[in-house]
N, C-alpha and C positions, 0 to 999 in steps of 0.2 A: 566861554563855558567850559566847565572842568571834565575833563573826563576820565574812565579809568578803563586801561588799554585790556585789561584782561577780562573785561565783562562784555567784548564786543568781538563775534564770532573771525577769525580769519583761521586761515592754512596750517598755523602752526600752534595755536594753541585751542585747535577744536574739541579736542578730550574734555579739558578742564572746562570748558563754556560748558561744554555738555551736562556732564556730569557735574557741575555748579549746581544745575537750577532745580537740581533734585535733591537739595540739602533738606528740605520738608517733606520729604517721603514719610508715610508713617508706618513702613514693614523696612526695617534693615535690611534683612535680607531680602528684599526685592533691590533694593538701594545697591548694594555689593553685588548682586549680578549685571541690573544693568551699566554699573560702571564697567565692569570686565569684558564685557559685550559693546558696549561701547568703543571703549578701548581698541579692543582686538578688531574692531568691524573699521575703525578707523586706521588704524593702522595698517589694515588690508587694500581701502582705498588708495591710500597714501602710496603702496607697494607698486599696487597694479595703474592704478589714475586712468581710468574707463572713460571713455568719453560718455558725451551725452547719451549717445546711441546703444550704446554698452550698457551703461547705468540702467535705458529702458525697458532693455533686452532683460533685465534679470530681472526688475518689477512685471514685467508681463510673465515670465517664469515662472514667477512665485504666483503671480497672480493667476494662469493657467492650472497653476496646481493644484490653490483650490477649490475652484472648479468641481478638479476630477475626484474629488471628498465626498462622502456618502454613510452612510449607515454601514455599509461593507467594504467599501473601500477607503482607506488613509494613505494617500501619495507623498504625505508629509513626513509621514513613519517610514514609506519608501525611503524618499531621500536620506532621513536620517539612517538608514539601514544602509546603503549603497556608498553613502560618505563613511561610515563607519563608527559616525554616531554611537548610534543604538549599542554596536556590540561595547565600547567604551564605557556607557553608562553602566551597560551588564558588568562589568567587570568590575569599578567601581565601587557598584552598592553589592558584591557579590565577591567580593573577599575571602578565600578559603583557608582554612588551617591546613599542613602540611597531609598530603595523601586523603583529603576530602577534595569530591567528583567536584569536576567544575561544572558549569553551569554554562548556558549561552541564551540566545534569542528566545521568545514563546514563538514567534512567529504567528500569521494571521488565520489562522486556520482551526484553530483549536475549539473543541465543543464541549461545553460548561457541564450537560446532563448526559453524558456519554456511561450505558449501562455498566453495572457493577457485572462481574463474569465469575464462573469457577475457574480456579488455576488449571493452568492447560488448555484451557479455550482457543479454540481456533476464530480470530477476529476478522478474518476472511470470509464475507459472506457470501460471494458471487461465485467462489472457486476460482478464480482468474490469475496467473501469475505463477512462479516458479515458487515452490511449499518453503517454508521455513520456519525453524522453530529458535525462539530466543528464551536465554534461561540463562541465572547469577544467583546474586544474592545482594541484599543492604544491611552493610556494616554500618557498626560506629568507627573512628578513628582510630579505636585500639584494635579493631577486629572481628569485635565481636556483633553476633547475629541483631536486626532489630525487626522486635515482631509488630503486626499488626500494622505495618505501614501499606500505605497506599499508591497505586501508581498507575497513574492515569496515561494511556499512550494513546498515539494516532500515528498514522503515517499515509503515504502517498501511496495508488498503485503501482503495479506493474509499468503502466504508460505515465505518472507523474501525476496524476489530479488527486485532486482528495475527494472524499463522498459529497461537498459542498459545494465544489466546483461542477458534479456534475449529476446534479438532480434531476431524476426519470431514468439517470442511465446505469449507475451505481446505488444500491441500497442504501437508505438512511445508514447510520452510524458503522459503514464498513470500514475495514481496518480502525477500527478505534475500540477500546474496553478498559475498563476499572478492574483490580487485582489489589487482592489482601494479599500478604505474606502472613502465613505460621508463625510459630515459634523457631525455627530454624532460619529466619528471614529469608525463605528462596523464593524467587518468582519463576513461572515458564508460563510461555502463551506461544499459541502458533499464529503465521501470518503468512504474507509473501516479502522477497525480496522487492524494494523500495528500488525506485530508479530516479537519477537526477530530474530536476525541472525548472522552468524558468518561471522567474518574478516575473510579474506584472509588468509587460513592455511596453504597451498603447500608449502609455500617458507622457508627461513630462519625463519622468527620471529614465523611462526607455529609452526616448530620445537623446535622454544626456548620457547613457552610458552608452549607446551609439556611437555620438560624436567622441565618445574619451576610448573608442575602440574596444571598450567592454563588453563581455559578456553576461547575460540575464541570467545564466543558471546558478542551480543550488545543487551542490553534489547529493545524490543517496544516503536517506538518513532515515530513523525513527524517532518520535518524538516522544519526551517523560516529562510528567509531574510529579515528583517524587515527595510523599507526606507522610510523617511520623511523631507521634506525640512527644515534645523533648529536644526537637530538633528543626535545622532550619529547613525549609522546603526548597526543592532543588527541579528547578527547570533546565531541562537539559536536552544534546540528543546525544544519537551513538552514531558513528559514519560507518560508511564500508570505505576502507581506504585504497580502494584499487577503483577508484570513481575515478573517469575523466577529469570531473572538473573538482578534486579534492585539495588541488591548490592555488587555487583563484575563484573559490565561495564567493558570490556577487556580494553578500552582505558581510562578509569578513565572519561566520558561525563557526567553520574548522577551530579546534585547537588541537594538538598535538595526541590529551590523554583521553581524548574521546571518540578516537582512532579505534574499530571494534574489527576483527580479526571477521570474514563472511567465509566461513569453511564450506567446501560444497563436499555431502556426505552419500557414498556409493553402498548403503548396509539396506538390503532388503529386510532384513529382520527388525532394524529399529525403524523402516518407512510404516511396515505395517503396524505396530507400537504405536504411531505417532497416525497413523492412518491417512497417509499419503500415499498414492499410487508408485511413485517410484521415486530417483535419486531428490536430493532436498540442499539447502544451506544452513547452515548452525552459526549461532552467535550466544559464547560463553560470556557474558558481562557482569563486574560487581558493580554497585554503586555503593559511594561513602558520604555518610552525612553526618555535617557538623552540628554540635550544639553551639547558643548564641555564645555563651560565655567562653569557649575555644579560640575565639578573634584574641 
């Protein structure tokens, strides 16, 4: 009986078996990923060559994980956050033309109907936390002012939770508000300074960045949606860069220009202005955004 040696699975030509028998795929491109995935996942085994025990160990992994999947929780987005995943793709499909703000993670926390405010609004409902007030502007790429944009922020408190994390204890929608910019594109809102906090540790990926000697945290940040008719939408945060853990971000979010200056300011006359009992932080930030056609 005749046979043909490359249509029968062995060691060294497992790709091509593989990816053979998906010659009738009817989307391409599902077809070119999983050949690539393929590939690289075999090639990985090939690397490592896991025993049986090993191989199980990372089916029950994966299979733990989903598990810990829920309506509120994605351990899978974890992972892909902690591998580095996610921030890759962000960057990816998030391509910026020269001196437009980059962009990074949404991360899981964010809230869809979070109220519209007047500029200047203080988004601190509870009073809790050391006062601060953040204020810039949204350029275009030449410079100039862009009115009528929108920008949606959240952030953690003082001790790291957000208001979703910890309902009955924190107000609905604290530290979080919606802001028009003018004509002069400037935004300012008061809040508190934001303090690091850790990812989700309980589950599988806590466990594995355990064992890889990792840490769960996220340095101190604020988080933007930034929206303008003409322009692309910009998910983003601002750090304080004098954070602990500003240079080993659990999910790789840090970038360089989104590094934001946290001045702490000693002016009784601008505390009462701003109507804060006493000393406060500043944060001067602009954002830039691109139009599509600027790629």
């Amino acid at each position: 009986m005749e046979t043909h040696e490359k249509g029968f699975f062995t060691e060294e030509n497992s790709v091509e078996v593989v990816t053979g028998r998906n010659i009738n795929a009817r989307d391409e491109r599902l077809k070119d990923v999983i050949a690539v995935i393929t590939r690289k996942l075999h090639e990985a085994v090939k690397e490592i060559e896991p025993t049986q025990e090993e191989w199980f160990k990372a089916i029950m992994f994966l299979t733990q994980t989903g598990h810990l999947c829920n309506e509120w929780r994605q351990e899978f987005i974890l992972l892909s956050d902690v591998l580095g995943v996610s921030m890759l793709v962000d960057a990816i499909n998030n391509r910026k033309p020269t001196g437009a703000s980059e962009s990074t993670v949404l991360g899981p926390f964010h809230v869809a109907d979070a109220p519209e405010l007047p500029m200047g609004s203080n988004i601190c409902l509870d009073q809790k936390g050391e006062d601060m007030v953040i204020h810039g502007r949204v350029l275009d790429t030449k410079g100039r002012p862009i009115a009528n944009t929108v920008l949606d922020v959240w952030q953690a408190n003082d001790e790291g939770f957000y208001d979703v994390q910890q309902k009955g204890i924190q107000p609905d929608f604290n530290l979080r508000g919606v802001f028009r910019t003018g004509e002069d594109g400037r935004y300012w809102f008061r809040a508190v300074k934001p303090k690091f906090y850790p990812i989700p540790d309980d589950g599988t990926v806590g466990k594995l960045l355990m064992a890889l000697g990792r840490h769960p945290y996220r340095p101190a940040h604020l988080h933007f949606i930034i929206k303008a008719g003409g322009f692309e939408t910009l998910t983003t945060h601002i750090f304080d860069p004098h954070d602990p853990y500003i240079n080993s971000d659990a999910v790789f979010g840090v970038k360089e220009s989104l590094l934001a200056e946290f001045k702490r300011v000693d002016d009784p006359q601008r505390s009462r202005e701003l109507e804060f009992p006493g000393w406060f932080w500043e944060v001067d930030y602009d954002f830039v955004l691109a139009r599509p056609r600027e790629h």
